[in-house]
MOPAC internal coordinates of N, CA, C and O (Angstrom, degrees):
PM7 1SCF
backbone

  N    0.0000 0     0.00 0     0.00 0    0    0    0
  C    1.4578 1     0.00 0     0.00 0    1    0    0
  C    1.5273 1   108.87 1     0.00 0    2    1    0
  O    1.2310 1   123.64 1   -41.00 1    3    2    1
  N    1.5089 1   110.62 1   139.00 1    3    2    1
  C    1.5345 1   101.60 1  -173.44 1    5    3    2
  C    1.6055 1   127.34 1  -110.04 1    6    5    3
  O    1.2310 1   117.24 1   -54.89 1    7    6    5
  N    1.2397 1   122.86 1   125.11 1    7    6    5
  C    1.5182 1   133.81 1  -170.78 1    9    7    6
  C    1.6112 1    99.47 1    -1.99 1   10    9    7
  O    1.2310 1   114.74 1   -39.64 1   11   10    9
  N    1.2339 1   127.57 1   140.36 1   11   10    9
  C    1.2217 1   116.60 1   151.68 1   13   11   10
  C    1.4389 1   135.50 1   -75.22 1   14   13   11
  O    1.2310 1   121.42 1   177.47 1   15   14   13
  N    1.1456 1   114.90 1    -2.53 1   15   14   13
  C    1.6229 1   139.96 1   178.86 1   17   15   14
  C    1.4927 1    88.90 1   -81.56 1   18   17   15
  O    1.2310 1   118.62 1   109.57 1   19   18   17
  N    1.3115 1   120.23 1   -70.43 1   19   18   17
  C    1.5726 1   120.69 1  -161.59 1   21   19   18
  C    1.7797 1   113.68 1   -64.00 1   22   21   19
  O    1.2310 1   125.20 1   163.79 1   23   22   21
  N    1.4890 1   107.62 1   -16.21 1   23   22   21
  C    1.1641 1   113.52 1  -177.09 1   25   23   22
  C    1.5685 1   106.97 1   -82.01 1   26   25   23
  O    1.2310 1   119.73 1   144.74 1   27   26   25
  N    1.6630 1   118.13 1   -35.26 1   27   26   25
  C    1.5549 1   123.67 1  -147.69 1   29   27   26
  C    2.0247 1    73.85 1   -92.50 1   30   29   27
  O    1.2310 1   111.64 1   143.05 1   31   30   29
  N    1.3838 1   133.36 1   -36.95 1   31   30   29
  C    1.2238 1   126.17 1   177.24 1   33   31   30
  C    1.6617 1   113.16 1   -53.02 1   34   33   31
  O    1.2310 1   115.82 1   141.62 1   35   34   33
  N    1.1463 1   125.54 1   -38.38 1   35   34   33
  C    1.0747 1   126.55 1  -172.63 1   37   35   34
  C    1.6853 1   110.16 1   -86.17 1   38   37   35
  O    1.2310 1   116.38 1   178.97 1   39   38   37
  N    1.1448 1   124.48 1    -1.03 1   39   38   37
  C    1.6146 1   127.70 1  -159.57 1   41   39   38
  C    1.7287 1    67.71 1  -110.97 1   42   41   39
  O    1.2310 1   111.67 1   122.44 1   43   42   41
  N    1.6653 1   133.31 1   -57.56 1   43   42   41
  C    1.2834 1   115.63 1   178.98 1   45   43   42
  C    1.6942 1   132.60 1   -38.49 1   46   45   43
  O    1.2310 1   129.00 1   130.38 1   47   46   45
  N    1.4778 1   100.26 1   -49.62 1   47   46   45
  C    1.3095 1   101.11 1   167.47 1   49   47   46
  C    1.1780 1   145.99 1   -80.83 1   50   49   47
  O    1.2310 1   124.53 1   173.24 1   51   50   49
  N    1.8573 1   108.91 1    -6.76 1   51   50   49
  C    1.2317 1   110.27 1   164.01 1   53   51   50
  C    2.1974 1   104.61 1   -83.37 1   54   53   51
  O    1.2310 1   127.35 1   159.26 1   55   54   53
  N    0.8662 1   103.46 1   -20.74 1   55   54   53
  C    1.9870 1    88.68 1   156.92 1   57   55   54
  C    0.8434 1   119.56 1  -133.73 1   58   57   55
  O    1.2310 1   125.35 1  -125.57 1   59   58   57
  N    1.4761 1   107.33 1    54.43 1   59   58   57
  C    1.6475 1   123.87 1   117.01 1   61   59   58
  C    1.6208 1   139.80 1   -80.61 1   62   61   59
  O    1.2310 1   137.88 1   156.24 1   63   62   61
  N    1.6799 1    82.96 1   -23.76 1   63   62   61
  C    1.3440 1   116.52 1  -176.25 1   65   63   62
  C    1.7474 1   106.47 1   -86.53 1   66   65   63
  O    1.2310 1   117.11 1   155.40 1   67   66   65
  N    1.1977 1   123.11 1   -24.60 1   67   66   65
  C    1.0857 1   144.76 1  -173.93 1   69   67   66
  C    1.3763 1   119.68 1   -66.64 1   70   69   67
  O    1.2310 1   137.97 1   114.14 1   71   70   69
  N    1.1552 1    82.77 1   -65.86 1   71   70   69
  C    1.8970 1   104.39 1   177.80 1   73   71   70
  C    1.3209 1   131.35 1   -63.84 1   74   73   71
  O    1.2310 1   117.99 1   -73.00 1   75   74   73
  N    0.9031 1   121.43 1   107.00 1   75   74   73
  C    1.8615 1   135.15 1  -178.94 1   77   75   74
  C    1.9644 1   102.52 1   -75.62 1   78   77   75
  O    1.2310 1   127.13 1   -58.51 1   79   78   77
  N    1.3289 1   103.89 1   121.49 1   79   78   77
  C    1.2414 1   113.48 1  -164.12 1   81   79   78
  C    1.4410 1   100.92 1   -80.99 1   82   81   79
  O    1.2310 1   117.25 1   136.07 1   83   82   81
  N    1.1825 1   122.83 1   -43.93 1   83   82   81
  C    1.3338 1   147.18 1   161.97 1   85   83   82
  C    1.8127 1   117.70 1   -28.27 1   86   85   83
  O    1.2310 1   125.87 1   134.70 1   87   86   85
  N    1.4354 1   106.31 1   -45.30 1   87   86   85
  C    1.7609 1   111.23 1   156.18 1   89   87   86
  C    1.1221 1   119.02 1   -89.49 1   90   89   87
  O    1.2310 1   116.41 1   174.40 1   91   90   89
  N    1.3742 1   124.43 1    -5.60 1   91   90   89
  C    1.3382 1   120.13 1   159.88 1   93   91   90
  C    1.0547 1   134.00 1   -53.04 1   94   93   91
  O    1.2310 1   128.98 1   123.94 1   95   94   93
  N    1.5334 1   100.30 1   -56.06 1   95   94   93
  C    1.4496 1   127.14 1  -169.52 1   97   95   94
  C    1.6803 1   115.54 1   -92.42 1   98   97   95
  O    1.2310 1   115.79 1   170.01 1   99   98   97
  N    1.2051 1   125.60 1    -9.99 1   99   98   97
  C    1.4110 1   156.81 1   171.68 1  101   99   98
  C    1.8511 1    96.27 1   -39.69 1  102  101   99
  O    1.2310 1   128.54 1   106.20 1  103  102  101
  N    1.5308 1   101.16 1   -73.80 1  103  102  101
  C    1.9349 1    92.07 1   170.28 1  105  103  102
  C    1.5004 1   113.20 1   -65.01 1  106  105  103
  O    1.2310 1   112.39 1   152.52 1  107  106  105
  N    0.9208 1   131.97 1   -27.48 1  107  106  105
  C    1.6451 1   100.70 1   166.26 1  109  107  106
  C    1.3618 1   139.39 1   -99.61 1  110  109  107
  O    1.2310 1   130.94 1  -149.06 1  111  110  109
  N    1.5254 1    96.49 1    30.94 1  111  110  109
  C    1.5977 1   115.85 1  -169.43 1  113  111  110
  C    1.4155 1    98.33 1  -128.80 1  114  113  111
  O    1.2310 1   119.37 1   175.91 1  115  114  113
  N    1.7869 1   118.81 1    -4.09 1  115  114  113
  C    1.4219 1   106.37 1  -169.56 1  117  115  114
  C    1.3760 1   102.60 1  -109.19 1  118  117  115
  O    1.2310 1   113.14 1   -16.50 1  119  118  117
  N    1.2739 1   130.57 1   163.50 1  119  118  117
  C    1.7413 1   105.21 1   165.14 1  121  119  118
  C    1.9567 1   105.07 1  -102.56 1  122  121  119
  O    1.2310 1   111.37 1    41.28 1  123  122  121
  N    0.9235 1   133.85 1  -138.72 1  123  122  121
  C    0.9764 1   143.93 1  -164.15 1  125  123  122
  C    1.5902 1    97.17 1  -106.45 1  126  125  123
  O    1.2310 1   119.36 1   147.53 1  127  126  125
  N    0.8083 1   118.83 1   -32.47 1  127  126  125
  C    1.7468 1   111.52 1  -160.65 1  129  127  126
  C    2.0426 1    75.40 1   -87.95 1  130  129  127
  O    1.2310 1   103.48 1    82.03 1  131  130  129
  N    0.6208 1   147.99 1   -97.97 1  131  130  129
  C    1.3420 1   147.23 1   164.27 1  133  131  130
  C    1.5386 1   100.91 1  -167.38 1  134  133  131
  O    1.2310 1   118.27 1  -145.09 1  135  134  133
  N    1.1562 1   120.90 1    34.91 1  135  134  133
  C    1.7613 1   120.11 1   169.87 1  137  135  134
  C    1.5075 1    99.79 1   -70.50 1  138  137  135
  O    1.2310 1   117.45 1   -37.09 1  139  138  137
  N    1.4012 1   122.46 1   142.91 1  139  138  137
  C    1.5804 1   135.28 1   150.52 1  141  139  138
  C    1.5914 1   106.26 1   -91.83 1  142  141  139
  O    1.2310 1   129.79 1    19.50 1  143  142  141
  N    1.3043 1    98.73 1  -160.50 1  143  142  141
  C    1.4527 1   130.37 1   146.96 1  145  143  142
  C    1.4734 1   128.69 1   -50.43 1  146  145  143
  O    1.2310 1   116.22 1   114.39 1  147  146  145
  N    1.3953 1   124.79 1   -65.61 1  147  146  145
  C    1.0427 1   155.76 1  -158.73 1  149  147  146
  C    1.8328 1    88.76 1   -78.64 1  150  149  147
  O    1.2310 1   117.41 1   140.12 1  151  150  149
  N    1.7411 1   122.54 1   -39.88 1  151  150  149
  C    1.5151 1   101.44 1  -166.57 1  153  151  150
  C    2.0673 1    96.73 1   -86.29 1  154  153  151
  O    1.2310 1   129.91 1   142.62 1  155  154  153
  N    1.0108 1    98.50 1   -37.38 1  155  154  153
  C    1.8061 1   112.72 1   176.33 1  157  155  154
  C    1.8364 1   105.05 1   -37.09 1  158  157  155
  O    1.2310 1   131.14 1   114.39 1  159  158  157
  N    1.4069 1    96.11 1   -65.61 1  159  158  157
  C    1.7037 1    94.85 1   175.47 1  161  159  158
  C    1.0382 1   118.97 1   -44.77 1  162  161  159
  O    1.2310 1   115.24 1   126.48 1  163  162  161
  N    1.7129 1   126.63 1   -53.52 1  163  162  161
  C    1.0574 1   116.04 1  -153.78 1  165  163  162
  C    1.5754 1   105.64 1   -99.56 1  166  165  163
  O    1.2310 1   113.81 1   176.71 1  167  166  165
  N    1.3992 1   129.31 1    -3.29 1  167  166  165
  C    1.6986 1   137.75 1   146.76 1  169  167  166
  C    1.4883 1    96.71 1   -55.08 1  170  169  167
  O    1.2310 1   120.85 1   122.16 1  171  170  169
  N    1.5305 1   115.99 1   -57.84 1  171  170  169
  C    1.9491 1   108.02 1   173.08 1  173  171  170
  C    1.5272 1   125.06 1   -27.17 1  174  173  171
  O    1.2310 1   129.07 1   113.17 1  175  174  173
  N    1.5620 1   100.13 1   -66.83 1  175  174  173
  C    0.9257 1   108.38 1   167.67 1  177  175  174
  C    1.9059 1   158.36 1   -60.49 1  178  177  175
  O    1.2310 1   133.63 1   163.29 1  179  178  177
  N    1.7454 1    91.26 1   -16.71 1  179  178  177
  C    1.2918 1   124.77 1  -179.16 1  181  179  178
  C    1.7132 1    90.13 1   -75.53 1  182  181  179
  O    1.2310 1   121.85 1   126.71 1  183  182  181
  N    1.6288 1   114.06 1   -53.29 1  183  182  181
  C    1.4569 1   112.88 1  -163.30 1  185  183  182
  C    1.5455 1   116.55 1   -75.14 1  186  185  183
  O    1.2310 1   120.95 1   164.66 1  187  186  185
  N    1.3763 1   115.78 1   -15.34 1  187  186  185
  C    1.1646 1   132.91 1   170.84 1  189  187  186
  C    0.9765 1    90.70 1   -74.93 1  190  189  187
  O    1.2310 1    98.73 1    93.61 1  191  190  189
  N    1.6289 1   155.78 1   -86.39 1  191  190  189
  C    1.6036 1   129.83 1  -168.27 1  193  191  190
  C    1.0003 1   125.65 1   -34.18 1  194  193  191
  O    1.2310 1   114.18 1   119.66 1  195  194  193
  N    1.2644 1   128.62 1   -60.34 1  195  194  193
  C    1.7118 1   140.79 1   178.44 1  197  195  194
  C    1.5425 1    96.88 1   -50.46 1  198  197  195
  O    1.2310 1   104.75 1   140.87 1  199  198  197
  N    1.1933 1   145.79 1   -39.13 1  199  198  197
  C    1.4989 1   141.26 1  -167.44 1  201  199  198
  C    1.4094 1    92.39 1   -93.94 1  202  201  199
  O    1.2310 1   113.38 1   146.04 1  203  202  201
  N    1.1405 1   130.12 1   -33.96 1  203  202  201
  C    2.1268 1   119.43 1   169.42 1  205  203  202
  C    1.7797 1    98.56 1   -62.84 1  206  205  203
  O    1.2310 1   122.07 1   119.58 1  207  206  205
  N    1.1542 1   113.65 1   -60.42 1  207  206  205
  C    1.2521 1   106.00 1   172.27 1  209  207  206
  C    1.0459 1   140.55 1   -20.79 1  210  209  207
  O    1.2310 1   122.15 1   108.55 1  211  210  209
  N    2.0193 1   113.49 1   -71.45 1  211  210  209
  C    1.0249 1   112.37 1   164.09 1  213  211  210
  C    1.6818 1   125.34 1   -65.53 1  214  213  211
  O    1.2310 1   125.03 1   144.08 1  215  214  213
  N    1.2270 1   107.95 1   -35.92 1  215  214  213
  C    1.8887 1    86.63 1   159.68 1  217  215  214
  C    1.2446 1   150.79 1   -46.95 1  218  217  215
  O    1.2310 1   129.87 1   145.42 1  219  218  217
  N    1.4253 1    98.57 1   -34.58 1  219  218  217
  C    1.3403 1   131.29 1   164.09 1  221  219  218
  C    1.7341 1    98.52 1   -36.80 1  222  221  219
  O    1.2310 1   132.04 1    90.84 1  223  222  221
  N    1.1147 1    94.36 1   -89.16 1  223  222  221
  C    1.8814 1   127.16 1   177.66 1  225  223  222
  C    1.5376 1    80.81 1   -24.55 1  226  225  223
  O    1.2310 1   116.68 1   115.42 1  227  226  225
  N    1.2935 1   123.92 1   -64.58 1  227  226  225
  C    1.5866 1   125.49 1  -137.49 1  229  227  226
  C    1.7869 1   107.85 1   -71.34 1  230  229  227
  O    1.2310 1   137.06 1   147.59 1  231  230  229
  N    1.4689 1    84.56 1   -32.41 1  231  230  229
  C    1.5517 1    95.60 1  -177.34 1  233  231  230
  C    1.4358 1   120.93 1   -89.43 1  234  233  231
  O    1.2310 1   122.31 1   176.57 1  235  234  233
  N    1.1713 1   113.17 1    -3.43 1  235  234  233
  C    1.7868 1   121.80 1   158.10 1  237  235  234
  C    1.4199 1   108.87 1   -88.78 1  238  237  235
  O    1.2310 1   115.03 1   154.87 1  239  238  237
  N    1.4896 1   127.03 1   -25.13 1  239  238  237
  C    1.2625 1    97.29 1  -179.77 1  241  239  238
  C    1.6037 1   113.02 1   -83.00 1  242  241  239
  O    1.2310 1   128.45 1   165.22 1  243  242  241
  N    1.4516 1   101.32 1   -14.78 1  243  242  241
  C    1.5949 1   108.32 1  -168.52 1  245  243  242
  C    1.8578 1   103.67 1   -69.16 1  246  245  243
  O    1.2310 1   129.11 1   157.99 1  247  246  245
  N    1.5327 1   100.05 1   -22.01 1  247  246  245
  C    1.4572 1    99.32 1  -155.84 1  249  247  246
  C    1.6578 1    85.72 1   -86.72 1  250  249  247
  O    1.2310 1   112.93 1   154.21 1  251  250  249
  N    1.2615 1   130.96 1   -25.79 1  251  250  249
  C    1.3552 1   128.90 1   176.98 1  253  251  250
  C    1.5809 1   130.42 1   -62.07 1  254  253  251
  O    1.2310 1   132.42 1   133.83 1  255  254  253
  N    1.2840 1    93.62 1   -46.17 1  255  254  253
  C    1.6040 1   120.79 1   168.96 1  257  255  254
  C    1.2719 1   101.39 1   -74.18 1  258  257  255
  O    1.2310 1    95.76 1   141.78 1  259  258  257
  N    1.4198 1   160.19 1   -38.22 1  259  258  257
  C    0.8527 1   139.87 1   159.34 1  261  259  258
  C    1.4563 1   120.54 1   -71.52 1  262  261  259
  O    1.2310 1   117.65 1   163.72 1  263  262  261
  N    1.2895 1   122.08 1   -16.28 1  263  262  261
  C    1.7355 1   115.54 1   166.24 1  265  263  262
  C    1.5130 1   111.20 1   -70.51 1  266  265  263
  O    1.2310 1   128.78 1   141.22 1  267  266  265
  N    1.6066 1   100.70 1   -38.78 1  267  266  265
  C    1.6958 1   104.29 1   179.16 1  269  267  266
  C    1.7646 1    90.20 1   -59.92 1  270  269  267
  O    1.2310 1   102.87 1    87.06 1  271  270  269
  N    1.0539 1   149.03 1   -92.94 1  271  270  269
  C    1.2613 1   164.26 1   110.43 1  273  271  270
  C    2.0218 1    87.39 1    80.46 1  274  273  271
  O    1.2310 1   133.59 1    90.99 1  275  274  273
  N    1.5823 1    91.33 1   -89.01 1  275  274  273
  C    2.2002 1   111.91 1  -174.65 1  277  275  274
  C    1.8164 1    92.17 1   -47.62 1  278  277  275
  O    1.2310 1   112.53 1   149.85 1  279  278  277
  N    1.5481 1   131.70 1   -30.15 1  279  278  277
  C    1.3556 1   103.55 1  -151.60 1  281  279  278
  C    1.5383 1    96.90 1  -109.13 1  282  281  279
  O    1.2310 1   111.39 1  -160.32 1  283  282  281
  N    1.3775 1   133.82 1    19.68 1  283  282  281
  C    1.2053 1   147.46 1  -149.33 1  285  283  282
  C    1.8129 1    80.55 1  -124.02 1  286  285  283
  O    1.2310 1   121.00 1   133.70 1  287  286  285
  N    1.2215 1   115.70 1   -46.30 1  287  286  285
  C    1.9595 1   112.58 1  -172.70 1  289  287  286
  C    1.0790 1   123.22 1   -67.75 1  290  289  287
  O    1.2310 1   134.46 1   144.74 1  291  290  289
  N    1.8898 1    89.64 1   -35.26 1  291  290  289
  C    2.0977 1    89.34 1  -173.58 1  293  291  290
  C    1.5329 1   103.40 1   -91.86 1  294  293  291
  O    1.2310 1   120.10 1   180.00 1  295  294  293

């Protein structure tokens, strides 16, 4: 007959074994609208293009205005 300690240990580790940590942690990683992690990054990342973009843009006009700018001196 086996310890009852060693038995109630083993009923522990079979749900330990059970449990997906991943649905655990799912409500405090989601918000209410149902955004995670995974949708945040990649909105991060979407807005980080559009802001290279407009620099992009920003830095041709600067480089223009300053050529208008050098040929206005000599």
């Amino acid at each position: 007959m086996e310890d009852p300690e060693e038995e109630e240990e083993e009923e522990d580790e079979d749900y330990m074994e059970e449990m997906d940590i991943g649905s655990m942690l799912a409500p405090f990683l989601t918000t209410e609208d149902g955004d995670n992690i995974c949708t945040a990054l990649v909105t991060i990342g979407e807005q980080l293009t559009g802001l290279n973009k407009q620099m992009e843009n920003q830095n041709k006009i600067l480089i223009k205005m300053l050529s208008q700018l050098s040929k206005k001196e000599t």
